[in-house]
TORGUTI-254530 format. One record per residue (C-alpha): x, y, z. Coordinates in steps of 0.25 Angstrom, whole numbers, plus 2048, in hexadecimal, padded with zeros to 3 digits. Each point is the difference from the previous one (the first is absolute). Example, Ala and Ser with C-alpha at 12.3 -4.5 7.8 and 13.67 -1.06 7.14 Angstrom:
<pts>
8317EE81F80680E7FE
</pts>
This chain:
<pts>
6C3DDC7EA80980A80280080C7F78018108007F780A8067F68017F77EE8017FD7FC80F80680780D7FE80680180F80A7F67FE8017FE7F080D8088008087F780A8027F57F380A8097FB80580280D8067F48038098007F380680C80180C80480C7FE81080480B8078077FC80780B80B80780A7FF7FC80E80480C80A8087F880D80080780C7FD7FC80E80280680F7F780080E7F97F680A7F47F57FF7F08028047F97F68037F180780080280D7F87F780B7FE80180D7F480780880280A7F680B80980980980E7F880180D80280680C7F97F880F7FD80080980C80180B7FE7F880D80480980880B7FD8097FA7F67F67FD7F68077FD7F47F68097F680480C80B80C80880080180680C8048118008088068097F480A8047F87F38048067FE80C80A80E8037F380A8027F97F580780380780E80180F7FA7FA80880C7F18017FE7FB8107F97FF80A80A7F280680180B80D7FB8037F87F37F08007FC7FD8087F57F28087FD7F980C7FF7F67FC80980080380E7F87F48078087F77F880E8068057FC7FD80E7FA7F37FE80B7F88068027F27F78027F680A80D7F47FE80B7FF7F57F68057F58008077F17F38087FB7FE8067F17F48077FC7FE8067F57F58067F67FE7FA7F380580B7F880C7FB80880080C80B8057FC80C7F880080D8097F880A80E7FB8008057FA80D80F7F87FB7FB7FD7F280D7FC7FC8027F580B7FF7F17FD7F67FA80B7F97F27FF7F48027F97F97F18047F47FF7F680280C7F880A7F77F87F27FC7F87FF80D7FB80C7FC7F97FD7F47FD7F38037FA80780C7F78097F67FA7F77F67FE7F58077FA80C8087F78057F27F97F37F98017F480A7FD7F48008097F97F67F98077F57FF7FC7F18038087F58097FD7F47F57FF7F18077FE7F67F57FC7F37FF8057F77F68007F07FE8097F67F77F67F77FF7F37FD7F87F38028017F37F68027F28087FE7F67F48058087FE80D80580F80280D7FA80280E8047FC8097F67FF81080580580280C8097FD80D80380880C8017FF80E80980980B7FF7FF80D80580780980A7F480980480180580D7F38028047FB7F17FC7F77FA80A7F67F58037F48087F680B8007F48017F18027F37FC7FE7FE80B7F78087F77F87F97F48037F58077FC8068047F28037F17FF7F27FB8017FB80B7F78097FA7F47FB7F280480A7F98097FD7FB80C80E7F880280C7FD7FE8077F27FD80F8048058078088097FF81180480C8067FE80480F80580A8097FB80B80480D7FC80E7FE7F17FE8057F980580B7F57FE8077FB80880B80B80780480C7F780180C7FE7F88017F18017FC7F97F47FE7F48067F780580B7F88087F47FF7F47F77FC7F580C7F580C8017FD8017F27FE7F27FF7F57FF80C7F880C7FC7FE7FC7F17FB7F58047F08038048017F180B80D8058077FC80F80080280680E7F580880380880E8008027FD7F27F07FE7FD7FD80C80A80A8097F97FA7FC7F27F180580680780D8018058027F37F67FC7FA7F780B80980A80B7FC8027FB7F17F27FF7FE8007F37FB7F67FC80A7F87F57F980B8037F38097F58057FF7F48078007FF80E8087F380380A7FE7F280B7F680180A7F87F98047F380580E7F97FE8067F280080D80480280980880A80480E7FF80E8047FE80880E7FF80B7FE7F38038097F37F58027F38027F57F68038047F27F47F97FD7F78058077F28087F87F980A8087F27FF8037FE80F80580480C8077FB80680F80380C80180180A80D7F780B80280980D7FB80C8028077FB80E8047F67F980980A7F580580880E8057F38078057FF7F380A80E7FE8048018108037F48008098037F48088108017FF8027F37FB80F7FD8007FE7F27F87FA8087F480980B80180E7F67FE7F77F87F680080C7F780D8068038057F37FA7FB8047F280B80A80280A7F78057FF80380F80380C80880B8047F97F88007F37F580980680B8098048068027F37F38047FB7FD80A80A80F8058007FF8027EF7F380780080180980C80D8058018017FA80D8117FC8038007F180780580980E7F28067FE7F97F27FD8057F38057F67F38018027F48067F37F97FC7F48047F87F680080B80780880B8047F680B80E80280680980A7FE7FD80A7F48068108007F780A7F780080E8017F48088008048087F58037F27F77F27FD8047F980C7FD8087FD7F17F87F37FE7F480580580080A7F78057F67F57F57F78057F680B7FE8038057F08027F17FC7F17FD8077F980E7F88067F77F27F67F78037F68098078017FA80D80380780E8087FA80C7EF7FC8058027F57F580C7F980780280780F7F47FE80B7F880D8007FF8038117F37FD8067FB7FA7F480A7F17FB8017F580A80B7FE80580C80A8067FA80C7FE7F37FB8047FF80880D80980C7FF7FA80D7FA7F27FA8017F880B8077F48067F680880B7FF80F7FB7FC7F87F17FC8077FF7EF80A80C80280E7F87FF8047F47F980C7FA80480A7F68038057FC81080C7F98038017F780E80D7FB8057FE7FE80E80E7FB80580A8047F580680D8017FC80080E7F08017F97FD8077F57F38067FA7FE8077F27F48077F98018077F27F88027F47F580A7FE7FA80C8087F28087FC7FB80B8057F680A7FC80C80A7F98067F37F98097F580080C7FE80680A7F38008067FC80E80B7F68068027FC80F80C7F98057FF7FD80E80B7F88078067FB80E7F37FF80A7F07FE8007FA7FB7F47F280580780580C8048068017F17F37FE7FB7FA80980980980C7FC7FC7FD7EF7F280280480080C80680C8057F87F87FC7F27F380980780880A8048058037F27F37FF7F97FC80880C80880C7FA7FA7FD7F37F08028017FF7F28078017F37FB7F97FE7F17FA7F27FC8077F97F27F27FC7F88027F18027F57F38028087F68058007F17F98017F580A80D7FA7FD7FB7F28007F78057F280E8057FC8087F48017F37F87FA8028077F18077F47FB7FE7FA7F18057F57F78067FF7F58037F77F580C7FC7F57F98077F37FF7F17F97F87FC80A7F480B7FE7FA7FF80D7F980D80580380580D7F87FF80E
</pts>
């Protein structure tokens, strides 16, 4: 007999359920390469869009200063001795200043130079400007068919929609799980995904529903998918909460195509907060997440405009071709200086620091994992690198956040046209001198959180006429 979800309190609400059609908006976005095996947080290259991008309209600054003669050591700026001499090697741009906005360095300032990574500073300011810190990626399941409590069974097809960036293998049975908990155990149609999904990293739908399809299913699993769910359940701390092998069996194929106006929703996943998604693609660089979220925005041009109407910044002082960074970008250090400033005040409206979105030196997997990680300096900068190692003849970037023992100070480093290593090499020393001259390098009180804990504060959620709690 078929008949709606009914006898205990877990799935008594789904009887309404099925006669009612909620409206849900459905964001649709998508940008970047496949994973076959991924692991949190996935470092990814993806597609460059060429240089005539129709979201980007091109300055004539972007490509007239791009062979400007590099700053002569003349043309730097400071009252400190040491760092007058310092000689900065390649085409480069340095900014430092105190917080109370008292400048410190300024070595061509006013220069556009490629910034690589530094973009998702920007990226990150917009974002977390329009969207809050805290909020969710939804990826909801939904069905148009009816519902068989003896058998567990519903009868017509199954529904996924989402455009969450960071979905992966753990999500997936994550829902399967969910699916279980509610009492199905399968389904007598066919799966159908949404053209805005993405699983693990890639922005083929099809490959991401093909994916989908094997994962929810406990008998066709691959065992990267069961070995990535024993993780989150370790750093959920649902050991023993959840079960360890869910699943959700189908009898028909698996298709990407639009939402039917029909369709009821079951539930709602929802991502871990958008501030931790950020924490993870800034420590890792992650290129894939970084378009993802520039999408919201509408692309690089979008992330741009934001920057450019809350900073004052002109578009000869801020010009982007993507949101992550790769290819050819022209920031001045000065413009970047305005969003991390901007950046900073908008992070004290929700008591946060850049430690809850940039990795903190020494401390975070990930870029910064090894540099400034001495007892001494170990905690003392959090910042963001930029790597480019063939465009712009290479090019490599540091800014964010200096401590030392007589305060804080914020910092940007453009270097362009030679050795990334030896770029890198310069920023560490340069970074120690400075605090050098300031009492020495002073640690930001900060216990780092892994970031696979971070990505795991997921939750569900449920359409009000259902009544189902959440967890």
């Amino acid at each position: 007999m078929t008949r709606s979800f009914g006898k205990n309190s877990l799935i008594a609400g789904l009887a309404a359920l099925f006669a009612i059609s909620p409206a849900v908006q459905i964001f649709a976005q998508s940008g970047g390469p496949a994973s076959s095996t991924p692991t949190r947080p996935f470092l990814q290259d993806i597609k460059v869009p060429s240089a005539d991008d129709s979201l980007v309209k091109k300055t004539s600054i972007s490509t007239a200063r791009t062979d400007v003669a590099a700053p002569s050591a003349s043309l730097v700026r400071t009252s400190i001795p040491i760092l007058a001499e310092t000689v900065i090697p390649g085409y480069s741009g340095v900014l430092v200043e105190s917080v109370d906005g008292k400048t410190v360095v300024d070595a061509a300032s006013n220069v556009p130079f490629n910034p690589a990574s530094n973009v998702k500073i920007a990226t990150t300011y917009a974002v977390l400007k329009t969207f809050g810190p805290d909020y969710r990626f939804p990826t909801s399941v939904w069905t148009d068919g009816s519902f068989e409590e003896a058998s567990g069974t519903i009868y017509g097809n199954l529904y996924v929609s989402g455009r969450n960036p960071i979905f992966t293998y753990d999500d997936v049975v994550g829902l399967a799980a969910e699916m279980n908990r509610m009492g199905i155990r399968s389904v007598s149609g066919d799966l159908v995904v949404t053209d805005n999904f993405s699983l693990n990293y890639t922005t083929s739908a099809e490959r991401s529903s093909q994916a989908l399809f094997a994962v929810l299913d406990s008998a066709k699993r691959p065992a990267a998918a069961t070995r990535a769910w024993g993780t989150y359940l370790v750093n959920a701390g649902k050991v023993g909460r959840l079960p360890a092998n869910p699943g959700v069996s189908f009898t028909g194929k698996v298709y990407v195509q639009p939402m039917p106006s029909n369709a009821k929703i079951l539930f709602t996943h929802e991502s871990a907060p958008l501030r931790e998604i950020i924490k993870a693609m800034m420590c890792y660089s992650n290129n894939f997440v970084a378009e993802r979220l520039g999408e919201m925005l509408g692309g690089p041009f979008g992330v741009a405009r934001v920057v450019q109407q809350n900073t004052g910044s002109q578009p000869s002082e801020f010009y982007i071709q993507t949101s992550s960074g790769l290819g050819v970008n022209r920031v001045t250090p000065a413009a970047m200086m305005r969003v991390l400033r901007a950046l900073r005040n908008d992070l004290a409206r929700y008591r946060m620091t850049f430690a809850d979105i940039m990795p903190v030196a020494g401390l975070d997997k990930g870029t910064l994992e090894k540099r400034f990680d001495t007892d001494f300096a170990e905690g003392s900068v959090i910042g963001k690198t930029g790597t480019l190692g063939n465009t712009d003849g290479g090019v490599s970037a540091l800014a964010g956040e200096i401590n030392t023992r007589s305060g804080t100070f914020l910092f940007v480093i453009f270097n362009q046209r030679g050795s990334v290593a030896r770029f890198r090499s310069f920023q560490n020393s340069y970074v120690s001198l400075i605090q050098g001259q300031f009492g020495g390098p002073a640690p930001v009180g900060y216990s780092p959180v892994s970031l696979d804990a971070r990505l795991a504060r997921t939750r569900f959620s449920y359409p009000a006429q259902a009544a189902l709690g959440s967890e």
